[in-house]
C-alpha positions as CSV (number, residue, x, y, z in Angstrom):
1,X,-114.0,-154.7,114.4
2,X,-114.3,-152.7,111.4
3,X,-113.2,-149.4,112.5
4,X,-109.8,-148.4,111.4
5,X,-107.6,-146.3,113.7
6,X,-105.9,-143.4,113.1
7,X,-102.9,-141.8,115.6
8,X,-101.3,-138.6,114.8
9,X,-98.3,-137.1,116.6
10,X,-96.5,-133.9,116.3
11,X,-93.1,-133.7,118.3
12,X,-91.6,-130.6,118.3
13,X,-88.9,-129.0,121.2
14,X,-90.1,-129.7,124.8
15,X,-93.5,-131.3,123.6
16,X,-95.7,-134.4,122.5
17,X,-98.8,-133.5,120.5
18,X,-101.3,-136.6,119.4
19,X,-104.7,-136.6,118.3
20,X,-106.5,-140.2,117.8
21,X,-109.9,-141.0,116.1
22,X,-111.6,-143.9,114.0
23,X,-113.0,-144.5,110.6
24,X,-115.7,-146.3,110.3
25,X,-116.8,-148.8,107.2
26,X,-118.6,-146.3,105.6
27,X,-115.9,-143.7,106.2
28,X,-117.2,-142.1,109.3
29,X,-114.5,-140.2,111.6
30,X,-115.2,-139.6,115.5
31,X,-112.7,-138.8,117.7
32,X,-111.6,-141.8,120.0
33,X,-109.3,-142.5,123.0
34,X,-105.9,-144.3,121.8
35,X,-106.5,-146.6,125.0
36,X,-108.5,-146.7,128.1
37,X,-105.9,-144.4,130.5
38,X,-105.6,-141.4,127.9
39,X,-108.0,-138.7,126.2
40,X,-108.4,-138.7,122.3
41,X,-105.9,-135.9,122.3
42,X,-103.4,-134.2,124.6
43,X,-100.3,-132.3,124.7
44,X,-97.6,-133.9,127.1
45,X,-94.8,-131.9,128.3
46,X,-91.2,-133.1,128.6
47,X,-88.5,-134.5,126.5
48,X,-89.7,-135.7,123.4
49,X,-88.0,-139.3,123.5
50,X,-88.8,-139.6,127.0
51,X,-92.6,-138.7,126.4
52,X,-93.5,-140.9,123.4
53,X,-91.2,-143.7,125.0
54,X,-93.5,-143.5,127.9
55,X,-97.3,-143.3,125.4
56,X,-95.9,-145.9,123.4
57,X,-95.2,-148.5,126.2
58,X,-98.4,-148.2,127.1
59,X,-100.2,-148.5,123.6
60,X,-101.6,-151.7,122.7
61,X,-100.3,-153.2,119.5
62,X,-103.0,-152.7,116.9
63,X,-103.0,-154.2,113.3
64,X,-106.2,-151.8,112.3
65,X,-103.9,-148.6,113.6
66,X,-102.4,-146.3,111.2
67,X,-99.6,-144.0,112.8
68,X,-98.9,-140.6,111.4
69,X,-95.6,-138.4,112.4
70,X,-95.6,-134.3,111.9
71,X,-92.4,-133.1,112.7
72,X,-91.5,-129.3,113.0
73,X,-89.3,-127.4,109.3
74,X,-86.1,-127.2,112.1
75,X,-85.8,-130.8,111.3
76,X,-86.9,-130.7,107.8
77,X,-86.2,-129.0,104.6
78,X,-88.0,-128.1,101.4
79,X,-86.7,-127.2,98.3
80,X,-88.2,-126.1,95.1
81,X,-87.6,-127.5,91.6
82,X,-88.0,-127.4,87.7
83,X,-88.1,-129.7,85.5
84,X,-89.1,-130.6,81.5
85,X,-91.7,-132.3,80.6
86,X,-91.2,-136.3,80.6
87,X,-93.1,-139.1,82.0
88,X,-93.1,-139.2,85.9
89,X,-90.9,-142.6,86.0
90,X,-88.1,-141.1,84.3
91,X,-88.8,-137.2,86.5
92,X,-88.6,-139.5,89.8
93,X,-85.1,-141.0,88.3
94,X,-84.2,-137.6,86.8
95,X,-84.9,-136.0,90.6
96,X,-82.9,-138.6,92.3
97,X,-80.1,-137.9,90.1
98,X,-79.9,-134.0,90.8
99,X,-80.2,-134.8,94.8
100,X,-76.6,-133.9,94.9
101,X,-77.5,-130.4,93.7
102,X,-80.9,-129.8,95.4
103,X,-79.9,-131.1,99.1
104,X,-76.9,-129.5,101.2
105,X,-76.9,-132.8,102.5
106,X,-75.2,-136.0,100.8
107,X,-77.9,-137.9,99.1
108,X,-77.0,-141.1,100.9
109,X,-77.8,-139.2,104.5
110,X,-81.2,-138.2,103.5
111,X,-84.9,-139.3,103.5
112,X,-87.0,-137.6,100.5
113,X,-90.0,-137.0,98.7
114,X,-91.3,-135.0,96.4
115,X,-94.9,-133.6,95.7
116,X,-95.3,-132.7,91.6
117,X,-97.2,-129.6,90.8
118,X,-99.1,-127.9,88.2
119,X,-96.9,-127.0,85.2
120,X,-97.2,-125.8,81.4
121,X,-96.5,-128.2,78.5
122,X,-92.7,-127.9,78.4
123,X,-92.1,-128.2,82.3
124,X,-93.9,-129.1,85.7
125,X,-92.6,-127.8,89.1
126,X,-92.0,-129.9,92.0
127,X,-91.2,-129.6,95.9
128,X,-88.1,-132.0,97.6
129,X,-88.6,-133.1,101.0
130,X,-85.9,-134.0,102.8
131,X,-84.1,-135.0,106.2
132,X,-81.6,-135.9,107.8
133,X,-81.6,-140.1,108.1
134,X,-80.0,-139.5,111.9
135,X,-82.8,-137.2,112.7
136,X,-85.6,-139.5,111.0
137,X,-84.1,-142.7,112.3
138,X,-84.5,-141.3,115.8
139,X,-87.9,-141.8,115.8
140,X,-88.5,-144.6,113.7
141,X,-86.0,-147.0,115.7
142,X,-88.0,-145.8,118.6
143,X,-91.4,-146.9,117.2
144,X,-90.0,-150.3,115.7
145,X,-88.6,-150.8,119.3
146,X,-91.4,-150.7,121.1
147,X,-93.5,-152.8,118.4
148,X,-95.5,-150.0,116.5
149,X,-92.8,-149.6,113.6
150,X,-95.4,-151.4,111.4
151,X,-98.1,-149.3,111.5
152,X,-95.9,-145.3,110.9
153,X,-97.2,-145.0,107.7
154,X,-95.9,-141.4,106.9
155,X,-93.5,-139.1,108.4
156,X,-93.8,-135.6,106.9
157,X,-93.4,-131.8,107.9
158,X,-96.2,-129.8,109.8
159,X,-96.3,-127.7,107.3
160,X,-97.9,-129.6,104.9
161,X,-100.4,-131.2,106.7
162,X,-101.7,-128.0,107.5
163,X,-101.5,-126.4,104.0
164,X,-104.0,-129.1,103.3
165,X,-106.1,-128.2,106.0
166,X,-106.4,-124.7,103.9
167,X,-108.9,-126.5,101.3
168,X,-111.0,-126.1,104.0
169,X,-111.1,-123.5,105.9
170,X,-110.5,-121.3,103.0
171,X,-112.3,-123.4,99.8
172,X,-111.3,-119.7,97.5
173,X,-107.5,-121.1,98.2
174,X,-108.2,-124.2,95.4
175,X,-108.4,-121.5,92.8
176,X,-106.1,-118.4,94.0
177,X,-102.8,-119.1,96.1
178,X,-103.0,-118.1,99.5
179,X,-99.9,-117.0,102.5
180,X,-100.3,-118.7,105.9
181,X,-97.3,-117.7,108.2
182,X,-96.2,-121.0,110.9
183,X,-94.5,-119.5,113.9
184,X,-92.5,-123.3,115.3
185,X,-90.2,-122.3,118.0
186,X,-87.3,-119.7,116.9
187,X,-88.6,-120.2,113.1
188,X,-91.2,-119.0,111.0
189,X,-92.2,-120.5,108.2
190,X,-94.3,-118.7,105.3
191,X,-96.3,-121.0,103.3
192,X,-98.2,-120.3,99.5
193,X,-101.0,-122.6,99.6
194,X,-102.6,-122.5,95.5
195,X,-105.2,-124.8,94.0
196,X,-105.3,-127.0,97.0
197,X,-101.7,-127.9,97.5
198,X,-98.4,-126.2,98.6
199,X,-96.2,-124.3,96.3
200,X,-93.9,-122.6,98.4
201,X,-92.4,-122.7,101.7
202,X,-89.4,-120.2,103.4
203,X,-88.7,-119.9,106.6
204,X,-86.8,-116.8,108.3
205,X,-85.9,-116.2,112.1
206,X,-88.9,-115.2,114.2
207,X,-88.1,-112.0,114.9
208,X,-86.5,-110.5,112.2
209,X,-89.6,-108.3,110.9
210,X,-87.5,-106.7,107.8
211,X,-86.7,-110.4,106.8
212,X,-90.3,-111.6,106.9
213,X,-91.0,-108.4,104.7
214,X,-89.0,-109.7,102.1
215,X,-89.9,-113.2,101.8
216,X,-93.3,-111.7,102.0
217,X,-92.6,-109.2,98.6
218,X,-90.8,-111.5,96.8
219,X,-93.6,-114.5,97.0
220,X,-96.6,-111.6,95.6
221,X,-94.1,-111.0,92.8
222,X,-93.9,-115.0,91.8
223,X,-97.5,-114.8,92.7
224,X,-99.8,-112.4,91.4
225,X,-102.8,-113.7,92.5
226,X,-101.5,-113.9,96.0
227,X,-103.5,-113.2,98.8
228,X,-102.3,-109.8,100.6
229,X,-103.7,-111.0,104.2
230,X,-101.0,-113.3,105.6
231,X,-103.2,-115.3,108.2
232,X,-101.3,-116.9,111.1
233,X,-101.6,-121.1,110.7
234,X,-102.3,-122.2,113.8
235,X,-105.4,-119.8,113.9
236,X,-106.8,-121.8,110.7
237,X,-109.2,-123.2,112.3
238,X,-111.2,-120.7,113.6
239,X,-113.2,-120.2,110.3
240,X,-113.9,-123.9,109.7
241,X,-117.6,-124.3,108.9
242,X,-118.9,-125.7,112.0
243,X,-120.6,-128.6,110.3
244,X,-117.6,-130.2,108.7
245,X,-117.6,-133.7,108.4
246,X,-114.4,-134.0,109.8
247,X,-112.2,-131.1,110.5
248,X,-114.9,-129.6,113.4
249,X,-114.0,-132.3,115.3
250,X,-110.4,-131.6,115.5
251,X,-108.9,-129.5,118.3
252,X,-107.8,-125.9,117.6
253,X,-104.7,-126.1,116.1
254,X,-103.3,-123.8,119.1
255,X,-103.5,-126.1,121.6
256,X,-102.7,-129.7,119.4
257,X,-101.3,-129.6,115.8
258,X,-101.2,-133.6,115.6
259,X,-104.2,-132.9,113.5
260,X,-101.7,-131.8,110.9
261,X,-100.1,-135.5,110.7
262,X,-103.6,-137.0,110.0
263,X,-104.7,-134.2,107.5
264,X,-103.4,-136.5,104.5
265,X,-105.3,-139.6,105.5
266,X,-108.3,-137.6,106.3
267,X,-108.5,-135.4,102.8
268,X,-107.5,-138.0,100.8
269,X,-104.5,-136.2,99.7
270,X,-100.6,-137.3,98.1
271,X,-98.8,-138.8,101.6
272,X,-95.4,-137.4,101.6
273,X,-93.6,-139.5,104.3
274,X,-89.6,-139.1,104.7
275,X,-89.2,-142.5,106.2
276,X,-87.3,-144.4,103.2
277,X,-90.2,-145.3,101.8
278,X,-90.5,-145.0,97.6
279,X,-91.2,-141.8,95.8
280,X,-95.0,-142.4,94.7
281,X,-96.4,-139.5,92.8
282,X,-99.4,-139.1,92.7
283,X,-101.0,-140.1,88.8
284,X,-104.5,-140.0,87.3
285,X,-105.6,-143.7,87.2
286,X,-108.6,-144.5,85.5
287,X,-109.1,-147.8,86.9
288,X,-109.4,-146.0,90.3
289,X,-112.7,-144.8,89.2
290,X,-113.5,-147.7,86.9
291,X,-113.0,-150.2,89.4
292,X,-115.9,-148.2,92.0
293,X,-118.4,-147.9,89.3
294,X,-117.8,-151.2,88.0
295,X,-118.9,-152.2,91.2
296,X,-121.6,-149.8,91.6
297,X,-123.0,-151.1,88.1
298,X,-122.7,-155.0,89.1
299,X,-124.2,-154.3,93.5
300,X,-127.4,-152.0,91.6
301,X,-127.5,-155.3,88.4
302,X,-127.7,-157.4,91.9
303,X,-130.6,-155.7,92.8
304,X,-132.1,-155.3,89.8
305,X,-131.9,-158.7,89.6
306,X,-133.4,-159.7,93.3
307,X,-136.3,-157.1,92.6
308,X,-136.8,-159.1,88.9
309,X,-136.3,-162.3,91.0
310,X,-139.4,-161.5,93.0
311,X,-141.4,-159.6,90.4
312,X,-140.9,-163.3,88.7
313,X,-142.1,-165.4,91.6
314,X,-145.0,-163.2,92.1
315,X,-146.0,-163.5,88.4
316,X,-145.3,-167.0,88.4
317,X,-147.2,-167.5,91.6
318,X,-150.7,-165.2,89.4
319,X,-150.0,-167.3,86.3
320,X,-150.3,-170.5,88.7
321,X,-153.7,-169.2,90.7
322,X,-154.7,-168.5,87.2
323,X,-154.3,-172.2,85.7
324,X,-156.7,-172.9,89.3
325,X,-159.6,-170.6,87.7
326,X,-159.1,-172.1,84.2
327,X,-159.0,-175.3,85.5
328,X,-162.3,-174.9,87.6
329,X,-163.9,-173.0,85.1
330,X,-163.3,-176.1,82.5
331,X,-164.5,-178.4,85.0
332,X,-167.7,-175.6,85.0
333,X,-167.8,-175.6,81.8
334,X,-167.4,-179.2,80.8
335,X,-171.1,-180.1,81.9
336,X,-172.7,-177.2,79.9
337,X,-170.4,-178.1,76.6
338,X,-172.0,-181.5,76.9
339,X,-175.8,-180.2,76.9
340,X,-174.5,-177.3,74.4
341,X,-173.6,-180.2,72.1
342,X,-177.0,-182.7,72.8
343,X,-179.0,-179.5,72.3
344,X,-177.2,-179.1,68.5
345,X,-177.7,-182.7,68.1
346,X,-181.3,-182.5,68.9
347,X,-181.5,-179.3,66.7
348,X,-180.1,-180.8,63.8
349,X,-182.7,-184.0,64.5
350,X,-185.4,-181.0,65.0
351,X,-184.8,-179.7,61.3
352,X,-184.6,-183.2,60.0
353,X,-187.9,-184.0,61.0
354,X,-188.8,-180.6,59.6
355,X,-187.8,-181.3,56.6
356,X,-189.6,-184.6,56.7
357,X,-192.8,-183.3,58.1
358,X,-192.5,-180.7,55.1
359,X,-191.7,-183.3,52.3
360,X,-194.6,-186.1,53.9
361,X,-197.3,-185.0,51.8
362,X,-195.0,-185.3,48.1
363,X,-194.0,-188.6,49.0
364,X,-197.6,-190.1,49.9
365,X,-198.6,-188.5,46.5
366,X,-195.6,-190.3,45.2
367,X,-196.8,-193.6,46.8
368,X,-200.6,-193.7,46.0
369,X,-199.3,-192.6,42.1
370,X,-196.6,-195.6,42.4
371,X,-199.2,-198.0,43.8
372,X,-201.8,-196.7,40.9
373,X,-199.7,-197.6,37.9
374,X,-197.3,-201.0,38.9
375,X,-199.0,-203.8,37.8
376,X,-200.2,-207.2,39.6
377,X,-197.7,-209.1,41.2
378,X,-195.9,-206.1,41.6
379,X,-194.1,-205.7,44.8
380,X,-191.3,-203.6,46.3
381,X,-189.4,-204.3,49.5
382,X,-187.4,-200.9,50.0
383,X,-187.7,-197.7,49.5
384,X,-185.0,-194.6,50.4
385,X,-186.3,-191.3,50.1
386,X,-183.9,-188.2,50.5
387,X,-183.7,-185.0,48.3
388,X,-186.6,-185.6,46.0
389,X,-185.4,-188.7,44.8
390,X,-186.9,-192.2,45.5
391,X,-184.9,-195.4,45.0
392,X,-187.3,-198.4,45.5
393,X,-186.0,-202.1,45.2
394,X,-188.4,-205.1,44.1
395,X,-189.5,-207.6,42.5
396,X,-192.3,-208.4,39.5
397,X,-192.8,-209.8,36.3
398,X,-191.6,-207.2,33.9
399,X,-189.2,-205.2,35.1
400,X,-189.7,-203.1,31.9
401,X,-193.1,-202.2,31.6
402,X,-192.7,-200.9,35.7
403,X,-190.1,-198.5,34.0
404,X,-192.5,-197.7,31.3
405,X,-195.3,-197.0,33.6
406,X,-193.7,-195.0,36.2
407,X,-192.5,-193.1,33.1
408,X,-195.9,-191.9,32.2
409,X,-197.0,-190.6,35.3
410,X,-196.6,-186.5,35.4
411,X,-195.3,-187.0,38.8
412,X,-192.0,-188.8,38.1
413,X,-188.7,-187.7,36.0
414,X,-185.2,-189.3,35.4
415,X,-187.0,-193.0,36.2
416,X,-184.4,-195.7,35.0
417,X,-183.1,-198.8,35.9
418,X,-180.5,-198.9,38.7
419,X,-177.9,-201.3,38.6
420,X,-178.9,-205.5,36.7
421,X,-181.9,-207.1,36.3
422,X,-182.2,-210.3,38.0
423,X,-184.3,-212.6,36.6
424,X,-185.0,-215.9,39.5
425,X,-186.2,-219.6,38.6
426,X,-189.7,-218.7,40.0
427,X,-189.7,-216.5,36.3
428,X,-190.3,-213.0,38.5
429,X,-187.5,-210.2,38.3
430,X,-186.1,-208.9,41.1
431,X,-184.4,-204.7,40.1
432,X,-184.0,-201.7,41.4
433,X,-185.3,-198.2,40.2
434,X,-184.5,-194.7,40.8
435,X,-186.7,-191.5,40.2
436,X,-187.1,-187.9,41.1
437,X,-190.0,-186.0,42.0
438,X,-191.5,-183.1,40.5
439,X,-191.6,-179.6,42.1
440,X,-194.9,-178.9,41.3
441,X,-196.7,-181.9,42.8
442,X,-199.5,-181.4,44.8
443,X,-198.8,-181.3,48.8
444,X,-202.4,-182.1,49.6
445,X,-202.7,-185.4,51.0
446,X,-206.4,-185.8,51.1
447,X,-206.1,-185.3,46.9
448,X,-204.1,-188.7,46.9
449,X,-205.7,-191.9,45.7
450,X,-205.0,-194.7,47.8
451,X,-202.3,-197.6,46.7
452,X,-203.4,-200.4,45.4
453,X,-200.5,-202.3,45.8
454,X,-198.2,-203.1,48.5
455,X,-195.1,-201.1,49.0
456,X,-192.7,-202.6,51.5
């Protein structure tokens, strides 16, 4: 449901070449059979037409399938171009323009595309593909008529595909260029493969060995860095690292070169495809790598976030058990606050009769001294007691003379009247006196004469 498919051809002469696989989700490629009556890949025999006619008729219509044509340089041709510096909108315009002098062919009869190479400042190089629309057409009308015209996504010569098949068999090829020689019937072609791309392709008869000498002289004069060992194409494969992700499961190029047609899809490389489609040159975009890491950044914030998330909950569910404990330790506690605070209470009551028990003995002195010296008819109702002073409220005759008496005892000082005197219609006065206690009165109680009056 998820798997994409891919389905290569290569149709060349007398012969049918395809090669199918799948790509997973997370871009895993295994070989896979196009439908249930035939192998992941095969080479069929017979006319060309006739052959794919007859595989196409019986291939289901897929949405998910991706078709890719290789198609031998007999039917195809490649030209090589210069041009100035200028942005690639106006170098696509500026090549469409000059078709008329790059292509032997009228510019209205051809398919084309172009693949942009490295260049200095001032200019860039580039490679025309073209063919013949009769030729392309062929094949196209044939796929659109048996309902798989939607999914040919690129038509494009073998030689290409397999250049880019050199980045990995030969990894030194992405740095220094490289010479692969491509027998295809009568022709072969001689290919300079140079930081991971093609940069040269001419073809000769087969069999003219002087020829192939000079194509092969003058491309280690354009190329200096060239490779001496010309290694044949379709033998590529034979020094593919055997735990390739991909290209160890393809088929040796000798017996099906449909690998070829896939090798763009499968590399991630520029898809040249003569089909009428638009030029589209391959350009740096930024966003292309933006737009990944964007989403990296916001899938790892995601769970960043679920991992806070749960770290939360957990803390949230410790803070909770927590408010259990302090809640049962109050309800612990609670009880022993209580007795904490009686036992302070009775403390504090503890040192108040203390500090009673201490001050007893001065205020009995003070009594039996006050009883000693009031006269007759003398009589006091209350008394307060607190910090060495006495207040006493009473009643007598002379109010007065009381002062004066308590006045000459040794034991009393500051004795005064407190507040009016009250004189009633029974002729006694009723007043209240304040006095302090000397310091050095004697604490002994059995010293102390007795009162002879009544204190209240």
């Amino acid at each position: 449901m998820f798997k994409k498919k891919l389905l290569g051809f290569y149709c060349a002469g007398e012969t049918v070449e395809y090669l199918s696989m799948t790509k997973s989700l997370f871009g895993h490629y295994a070989l896979a059979p196009p439908a249930s009556q035939y192998a992941p890949f095969d080479r069929l025999r017979g006319n060309v037409f006739d052959q794919l006619r007859l595989f196409l008729e019986q291939l289901p219509q897929d949405s998910g399938r991706e078709i890719y044509l290789a198609l031998p340089r007999s039917l195809l041709f490649i030209r090589e171009m210069t041009l100035p510096a200028m942005p690639m909108e106006d170098a696509i315009a500026s090549i469409e323009n000059s078709l008329v002098i790059h292509s032997h062919l009228p510019p209205g009869e051809i398919y084309y595309d172009v693949l942009v190479l490295n260049g200095g400042d001032d200019a860039f190089s580039a490679l025309l593909f073209y063919a013949s629309k009769k030729e392309i057409d062929a094949y196209l009308t044939l796929f659109d008529e048996l309902g798989h015209g939607r999914a040919v996504r690129a038509v494009l010569p073998l030689s290409y595909g397999i250049s880019l098949l050199t980045t990995v068999a030969h990894p030194s090829w992405k740095t220094k260029a490289g010479c692969l020689r491509l027998a295809q019937g009568a022709v072969a072609e001689f290919l300079v493969v140079k930081d991971g791309k093609l940069h040269a392709s001419l073809t000769s008869p087969k069999d003219l060995g002087d020829e192939n000498e000079m194509i092969l002289t003058a491309l280690a004069d354009r190329f200096p860095d060239l490779d001496p060992a010309v290694m044949n194409a379709l033998a590529l494969f034979d020094d593919v690292p055997s735990d390739h992700a991909v290209v160890k499961r393809f088929p040796p190029l000798s017996l099906n070169r449909a690998s070829a047609a896939l090798a763009p899809v499968l590399l991630g490389a520029q898809k040249i495809s003569l089909d009428g489609t638009p030029v589209k040159i391959n350009i740096f975009h930024p966003l292309k790598f933006i737009l990944p890491i964007f989403c990296l950044i916001i899938l790892a914030l995601y769970f960043v976030t679920i991992a806070e998330q749960k770290n939360l909950e957990e803390i949230t569910a410790s803070l909770d058990q927590v408010k259990i404990q302090v809640a049962d330790l109050e309800s612990t506690l609670e009880p022993m606050e209580t007795r904490i605070a009686k036992m302070a209470k009775a403390s504090k009551f503890k040192e108040d009769v203390e500090q009673f028990m201490l001050s007893r003995p001065e205020l009995y002195t003070a009594l039996n001294e006050i009883a000693s010296l009031i006269p007759e008819g003398t009589w006091f109702s209350n008394l307060t007691f607190a910090d060495s002073e006495m207040t006493l409220r009473g009643r007598g005759e002379d109010a007065l003379k009381v002062i004066e008496l308590l006045r000459s005892s040794p034991l009393f000082n500051e004795v005064k009247l407190k507040g009016s005197v009250n004189r009633r219609k029974a002729g006694d006065e009723h007043f209240t006196v304040t006095l302090g206690l000397r310091s050095s009165i004697s604490t002994d109680p059995q010293g102390a004469p007795e009162a002879e009056g009544v204190v209240k």
